[in-house]
N, C-alpha and C positions, 0 to 999 in steps of 0.2 A: 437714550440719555436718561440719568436717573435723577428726575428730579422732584421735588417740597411734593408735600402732598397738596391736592386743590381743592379739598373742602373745604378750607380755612375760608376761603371766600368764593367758591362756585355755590351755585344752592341756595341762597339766601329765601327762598320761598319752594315750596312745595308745588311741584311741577304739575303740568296737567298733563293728563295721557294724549300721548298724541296716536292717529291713525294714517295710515298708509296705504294707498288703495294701489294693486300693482297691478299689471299687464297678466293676462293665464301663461299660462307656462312658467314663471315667474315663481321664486317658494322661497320660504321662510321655513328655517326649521323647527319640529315640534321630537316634544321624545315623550312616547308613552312611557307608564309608572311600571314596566315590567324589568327584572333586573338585567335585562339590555334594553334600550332603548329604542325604540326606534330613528325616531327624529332626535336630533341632538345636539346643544351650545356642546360645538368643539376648538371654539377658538377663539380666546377677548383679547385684544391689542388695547391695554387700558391706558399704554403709555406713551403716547404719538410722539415722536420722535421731536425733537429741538425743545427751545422755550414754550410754555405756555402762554402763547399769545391771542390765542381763543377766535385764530382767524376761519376764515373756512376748510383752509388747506390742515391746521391743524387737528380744527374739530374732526374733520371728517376720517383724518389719518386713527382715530382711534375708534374702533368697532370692534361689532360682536358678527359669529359667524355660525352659520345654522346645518346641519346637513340630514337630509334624510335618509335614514338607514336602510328603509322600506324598499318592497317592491312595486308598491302603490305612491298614486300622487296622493298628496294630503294637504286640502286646502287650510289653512290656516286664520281664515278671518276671527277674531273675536279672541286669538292668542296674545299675551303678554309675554314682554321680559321685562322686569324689573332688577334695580339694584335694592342694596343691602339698606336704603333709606326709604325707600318708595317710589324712586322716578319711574314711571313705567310707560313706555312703549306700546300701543295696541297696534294690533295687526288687520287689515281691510281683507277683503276678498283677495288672496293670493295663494294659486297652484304651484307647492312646488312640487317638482318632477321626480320621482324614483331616484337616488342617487345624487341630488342635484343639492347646492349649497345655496345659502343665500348671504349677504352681508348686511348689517344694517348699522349703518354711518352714524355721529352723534350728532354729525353738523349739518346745512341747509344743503338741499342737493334734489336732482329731477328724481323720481322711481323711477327706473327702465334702466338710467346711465351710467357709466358708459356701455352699458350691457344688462339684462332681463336682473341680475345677480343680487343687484344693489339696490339699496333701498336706504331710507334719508330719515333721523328721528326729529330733525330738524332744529334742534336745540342750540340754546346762543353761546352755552356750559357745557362744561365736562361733565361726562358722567359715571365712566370708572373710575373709583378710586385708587390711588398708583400706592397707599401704604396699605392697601389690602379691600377686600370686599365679594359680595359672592351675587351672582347673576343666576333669579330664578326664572324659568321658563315655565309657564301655568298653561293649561290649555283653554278652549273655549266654555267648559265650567269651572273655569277656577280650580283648577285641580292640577296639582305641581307636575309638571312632566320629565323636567329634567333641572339641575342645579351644576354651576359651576364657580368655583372657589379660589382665591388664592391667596400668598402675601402681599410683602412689598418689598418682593427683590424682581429682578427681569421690568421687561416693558407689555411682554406680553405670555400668555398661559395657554398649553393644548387640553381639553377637556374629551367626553366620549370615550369609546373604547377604542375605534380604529384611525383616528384622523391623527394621533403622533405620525410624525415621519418618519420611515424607516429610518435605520441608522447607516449611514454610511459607507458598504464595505470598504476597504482599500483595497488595489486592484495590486495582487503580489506582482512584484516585481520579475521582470521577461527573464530567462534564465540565460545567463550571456555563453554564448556560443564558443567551445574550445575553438582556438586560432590554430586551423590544422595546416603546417609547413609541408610544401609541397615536396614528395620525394627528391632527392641529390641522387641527381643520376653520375652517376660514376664518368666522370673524366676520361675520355676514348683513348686509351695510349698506342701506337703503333707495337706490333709482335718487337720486342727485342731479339736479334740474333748474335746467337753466340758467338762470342770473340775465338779470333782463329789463330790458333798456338803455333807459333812459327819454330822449327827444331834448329837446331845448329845443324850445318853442312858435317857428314860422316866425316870422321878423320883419313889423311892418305894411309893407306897400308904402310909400311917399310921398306924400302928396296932388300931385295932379297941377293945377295952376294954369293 
């Protein structure tokens, strides 16, 4: 649902960084500075669906999402994300796995729940901006790894190279089968037999006188 932007009144002070200590196995993604990434923000839902009522089911409905490109784990402690004002995010000791995504909520929530995935920025505010803003990913020296951008149209943005969804084929339609009429077998008729020509009886001779 597309709705006011919430700057206007989330924000009023300058955030402190929060940190997240997770579970191993656990990850957050990072994207190295090389023109593909590794690790990579492939996915912000800046715009949680309903009114902004700033509860927890709302805050949490809007996040960022990480995935590692690698085929190594890459622990993550001491990584930021920030938005386009400065609210930033730090990251505690957390493995993610080769392949493996993470999500990280805006709102108050366990790390681990409901699953290794998630992880909680704990914030009482929004902190995508729904008329636009861009989400940098820094690594543990401060050094940009990955960025992700958008307007303010949609609720939410895919970022990275391969995390878009494919598109959809449509599945062409079964090719309808001729309706094959079973042969007309020919009607048995009994052999006709030929009608029998009846002659007139010879005429009598004449008497012969």
């Amino acid at each position: 649902m597309s709705r006011p932007a919430r700057k206007v009144w989330r924000w009023l002070a300058v955030g402190t960084a929060v940190t997240a200590t997770a579970a191993a196995g656990m990850g957050v993604a990072s994207a190295a500075t090389a023109p593909a990434p590794t690790v990579q923000l492939t996915k912000v839902y800046y715009n949680s669906p309903g009114s902004d009522t700033r509860t927890t089911t709302s805050l949490n409905a809007e996040y960022i999402r990480l995935t590692n490109q690698s085929r190594a784990t890459i622990n993550l402690k001491g990584w930021t994300v920030r938005d386009a004002t400065g609210h930033t995010y730090t990251f505690g000791s957390y493995n993610l796995g080769a392949g493996k995504r993470v999500y990280v909520h805006t709102g108050k929530g366990t790390n681990g729940r409901p699953d290794a995935q998630h992880l909680y920025w704990r914030s009482g505010n929004y902190i995508w901006n729904n008329t636009g803003d861009t989400a940098t990913l820094r690594n543990s020296a401060g050094k940009t790894a990955h960025t992700c951008k958008w307007g303010s149209k949609g609720a939410y943005t895919y970022c990275g190279v391969t995390e878009k969804p494919a598109p959809t084929t449509p599945t062409p339609p079964r090719p309808t089968q001729p309706t094959t009429k079973p042969p007309t077998t020919a009607p048995t008729t009994a052999p006709t037999t030929p009608p029998v020509t009846t002659w007139p009886p010879d005429p009598t001779p004449p008497a012969i006188g």
